[in-house]
N, C-alpha and C positions, 0 to 999 in steps of 0.2 A: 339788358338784364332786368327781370320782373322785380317787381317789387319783394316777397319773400327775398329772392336771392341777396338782391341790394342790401336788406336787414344782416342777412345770415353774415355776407362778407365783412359788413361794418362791425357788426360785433367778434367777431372772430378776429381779426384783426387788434379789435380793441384788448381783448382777452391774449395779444402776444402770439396767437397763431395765424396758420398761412390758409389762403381761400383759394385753391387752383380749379379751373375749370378743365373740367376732363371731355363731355362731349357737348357746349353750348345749345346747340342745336335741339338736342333732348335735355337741357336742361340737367345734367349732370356735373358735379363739383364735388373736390374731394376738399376735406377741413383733415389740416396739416395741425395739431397742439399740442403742448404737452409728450411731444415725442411720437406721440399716436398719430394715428388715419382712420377716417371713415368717410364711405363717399351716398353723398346723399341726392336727391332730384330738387327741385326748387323748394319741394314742402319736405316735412319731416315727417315718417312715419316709423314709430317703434313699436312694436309689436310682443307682446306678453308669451303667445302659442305662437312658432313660427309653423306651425305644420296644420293645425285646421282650422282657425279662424283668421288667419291674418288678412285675408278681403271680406269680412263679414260685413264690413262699413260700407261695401261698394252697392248692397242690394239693400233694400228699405226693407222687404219682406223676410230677411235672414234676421237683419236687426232688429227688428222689432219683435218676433219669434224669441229669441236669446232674453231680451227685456222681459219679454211677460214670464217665461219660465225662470228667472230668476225674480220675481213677484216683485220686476221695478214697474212705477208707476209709467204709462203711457197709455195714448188714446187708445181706444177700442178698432181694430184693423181688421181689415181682410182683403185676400188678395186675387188678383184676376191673371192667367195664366193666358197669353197668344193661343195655345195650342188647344189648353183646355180652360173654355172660361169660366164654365157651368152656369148654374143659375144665377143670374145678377142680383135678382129680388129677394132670391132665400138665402144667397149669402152675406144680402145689406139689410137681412130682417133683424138682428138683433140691435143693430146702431144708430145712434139716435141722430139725426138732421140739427141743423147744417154738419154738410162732409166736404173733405178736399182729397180729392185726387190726385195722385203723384206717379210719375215714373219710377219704379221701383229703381233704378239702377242713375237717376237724372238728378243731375246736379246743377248751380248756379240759377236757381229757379226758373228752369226751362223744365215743361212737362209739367204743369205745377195747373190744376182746374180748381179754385179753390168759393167757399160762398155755396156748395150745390145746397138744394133748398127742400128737396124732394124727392122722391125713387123716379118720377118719369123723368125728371131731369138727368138724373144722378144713369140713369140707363142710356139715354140718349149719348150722353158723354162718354161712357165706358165703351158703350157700342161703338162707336164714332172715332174714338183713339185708341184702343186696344190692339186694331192690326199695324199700328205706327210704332209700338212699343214691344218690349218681349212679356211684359208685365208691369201689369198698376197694381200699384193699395191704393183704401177707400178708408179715411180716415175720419174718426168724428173728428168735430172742433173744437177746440179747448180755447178760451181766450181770456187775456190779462196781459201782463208783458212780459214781451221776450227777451231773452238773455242768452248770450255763448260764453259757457264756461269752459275753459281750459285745464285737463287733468292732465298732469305729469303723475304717474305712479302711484302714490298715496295720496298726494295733496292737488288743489286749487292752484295753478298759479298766474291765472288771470279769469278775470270773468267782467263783460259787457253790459250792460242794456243797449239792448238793440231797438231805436228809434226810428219809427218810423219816414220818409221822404215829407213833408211839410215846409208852408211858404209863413214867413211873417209878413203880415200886412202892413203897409206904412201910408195910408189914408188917401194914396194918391192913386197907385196900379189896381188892377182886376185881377182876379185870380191866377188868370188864364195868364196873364203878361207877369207875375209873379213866377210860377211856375217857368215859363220859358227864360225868365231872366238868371235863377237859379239855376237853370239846365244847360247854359251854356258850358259849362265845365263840367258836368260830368258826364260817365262811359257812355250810359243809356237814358233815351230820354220817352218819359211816359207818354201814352200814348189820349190824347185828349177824345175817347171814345164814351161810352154810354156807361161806363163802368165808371171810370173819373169826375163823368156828370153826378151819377148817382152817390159817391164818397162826399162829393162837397156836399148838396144836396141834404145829405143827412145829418150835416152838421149848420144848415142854414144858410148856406149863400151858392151862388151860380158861381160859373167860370166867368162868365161878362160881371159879375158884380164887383165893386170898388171894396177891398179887404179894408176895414178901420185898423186905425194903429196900433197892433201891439197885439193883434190878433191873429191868433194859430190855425191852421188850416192843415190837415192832415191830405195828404195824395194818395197814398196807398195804405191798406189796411195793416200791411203785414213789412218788415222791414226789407229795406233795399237799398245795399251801400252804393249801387249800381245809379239807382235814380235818384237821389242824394240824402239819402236814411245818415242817420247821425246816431253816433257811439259816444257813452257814459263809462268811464271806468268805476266799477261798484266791487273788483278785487277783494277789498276790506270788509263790502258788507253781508257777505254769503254766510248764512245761517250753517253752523256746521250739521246742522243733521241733514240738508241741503247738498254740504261738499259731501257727505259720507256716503249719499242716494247716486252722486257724479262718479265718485270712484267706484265703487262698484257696477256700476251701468259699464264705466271703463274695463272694468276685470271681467264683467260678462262678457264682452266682444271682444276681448282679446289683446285688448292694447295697451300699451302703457302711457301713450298719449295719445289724446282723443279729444278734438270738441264739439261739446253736446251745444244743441240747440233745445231750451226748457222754456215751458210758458208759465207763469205763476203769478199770484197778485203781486210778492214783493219778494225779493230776495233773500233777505235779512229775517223771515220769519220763518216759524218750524212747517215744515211743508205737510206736515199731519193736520195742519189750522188754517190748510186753503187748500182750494186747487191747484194742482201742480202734475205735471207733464214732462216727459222728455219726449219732444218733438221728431229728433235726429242725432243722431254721430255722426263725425265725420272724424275718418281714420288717419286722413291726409290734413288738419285744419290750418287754412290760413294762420300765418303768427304776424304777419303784419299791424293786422288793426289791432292791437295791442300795441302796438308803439305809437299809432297817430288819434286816441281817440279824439271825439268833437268836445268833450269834453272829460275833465280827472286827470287822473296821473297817467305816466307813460310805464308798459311792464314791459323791463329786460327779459322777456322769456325764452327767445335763443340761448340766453347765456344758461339761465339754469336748466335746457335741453342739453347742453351739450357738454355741461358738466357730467348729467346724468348716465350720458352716453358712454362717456371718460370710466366712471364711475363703476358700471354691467360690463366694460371690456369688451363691449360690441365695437373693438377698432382695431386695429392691427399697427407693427411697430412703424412709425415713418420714417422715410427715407431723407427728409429733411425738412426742419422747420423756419 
């Protein structure tokens, strides 16, 4: 059982209801509470419109479409179609460099060309994966740190810093043997190429060089729970004009839980007094890493999902608890 499910049974359970699995295989389970049923897949998705947006989340190019016409903040986008791509150049004229390219429809950071520097580049690369895909955006770059916010309906109830994969040095290993010693435990492991040269590099030191004690080294630019990125619980410190930009980003697309991916200098400030971005949605969002961050508190968010579920009477009467 995946991780999601593993979360969902144990709080459900804890909450006095029954966790049955209906087709393992696809990841189906119905939640037995309170008398009620509702059957869910490993993740949760609730949805606001069930009739014309409830997969808005699944295309990058719908979503971010919805964002701008509701005047929410996000990068400057345009999108490249398989069938029709048109002009790559007149349609990355108005965007300012560095851009990242994405798979409209790609998730788990596959499809992800990210760093382009320039239009010959930035052409090269469209050209070059455009027939692998049904459609890319071309997105400028925002940066400062990332954060997943989690909206349930009108409110916050959980929200991240997402840290980037990084080694501490302890005055004896090299980079490169830090890195692989960290990597033993997790999913995927980075790939020691001209990319990873160039991130250390720019912070001063090689992969053969001996890390001093107590010092940070960053691997990747952008977070990766995958390659061993590390999560902050910052829940308490979300500036509400902050939550108030996530819930409506949420009521644009359709859902009543959603979580966004936002880049911003800090959380906890009015996001009219910095840069600030909404990255992505995801209509389906992990609730996991909210129970295990690297660091803060842990958020029961299953429980307050399924309350809310209880709540809208999206269940039916059960047959027994």
């Amino acid at each position: 059982m995946l991780e999601n499910a593993q979360i969902i049974k144990k709080v459900v359970e804890e909450m006095g209801g029954r966790f049955e699995e209906v087709i393992p295989e696809r990841n189906c389970y119905y939640i037995h509470i309170k008398n009620r049923a509702f059957i869910i897949t490993r993740q949760f998705r609730i949805v606001r419109n069930f009739i014309s947006v409830s997969d808005s989340t699944k295309f990058k190019d719908l979503t971010y479409t919805l964002l701008r016409r509701n005047s929410l903040p996000t990068p400057e986008t345009v999108f490249f179609f398989r069938k029709k791509p048109g002009d790559i150049a007149k349609k990355l004229g108005n965007i300012k460099f560095p851009i990242i390219v994405k798979d409209s429809s790609g998730s788990n950071s596959i499809g992800i060309f990210p760093y382009i520097k320039n239009m010959t580049e930035a052409k090269r690369i469209i050209k070059n994966n455009l027939p692998d895909f049904h459609s890319l955006v071309a997105q400028e770059m925002i940066f400062g740190t990332e954060y997943r916010i989690l909206v349930l309906s009108n409110k916050v109830i959980g929200a991240l810093e997402m840290i980037p994969p990084r080694v501490l040095g302890d005055g004896k290993s090299t980079v490169e043997e830090l890195i692989k010693e960290k990597q033993k435990s997790t999913k995927k492991k980075t790939s020691f190429d001209e990319a990873l040269k160039k991130i250390v590099k720019e912070q001063g030191f090689s992969l053969k060089q001996i890390l001093p004690l107590g010092k940070l080294v960053s691997i990747k630019r952008n977070s990766s729970l995958a390659e061993g990125g590390e999560t902050r619980d910052v829940t308490k410190l979300v500036n509400k004009k902050v939550a108030a930009l996530c819930v409506k980003a949420s009521d644009a697309i359709g859902n009543y839980l959603a979580g966004l991916d936002v880049i911003c200098d800090d959380i906890s400030l009015d996001p009219g007094k910095q840069k600030f971005g909404i990255l992505e949605i995801n209509g389906k969002p992990d609730i996991y890493i909210h129970y295990y961050p690297t660091y803060g508190k842990s958020r029961n968010v299953v429980k307050d999902i399924i309350k809310f579920v209880v709540k809208i009477g999206a269940t039916r009467k059960s047959s027994s608890v």
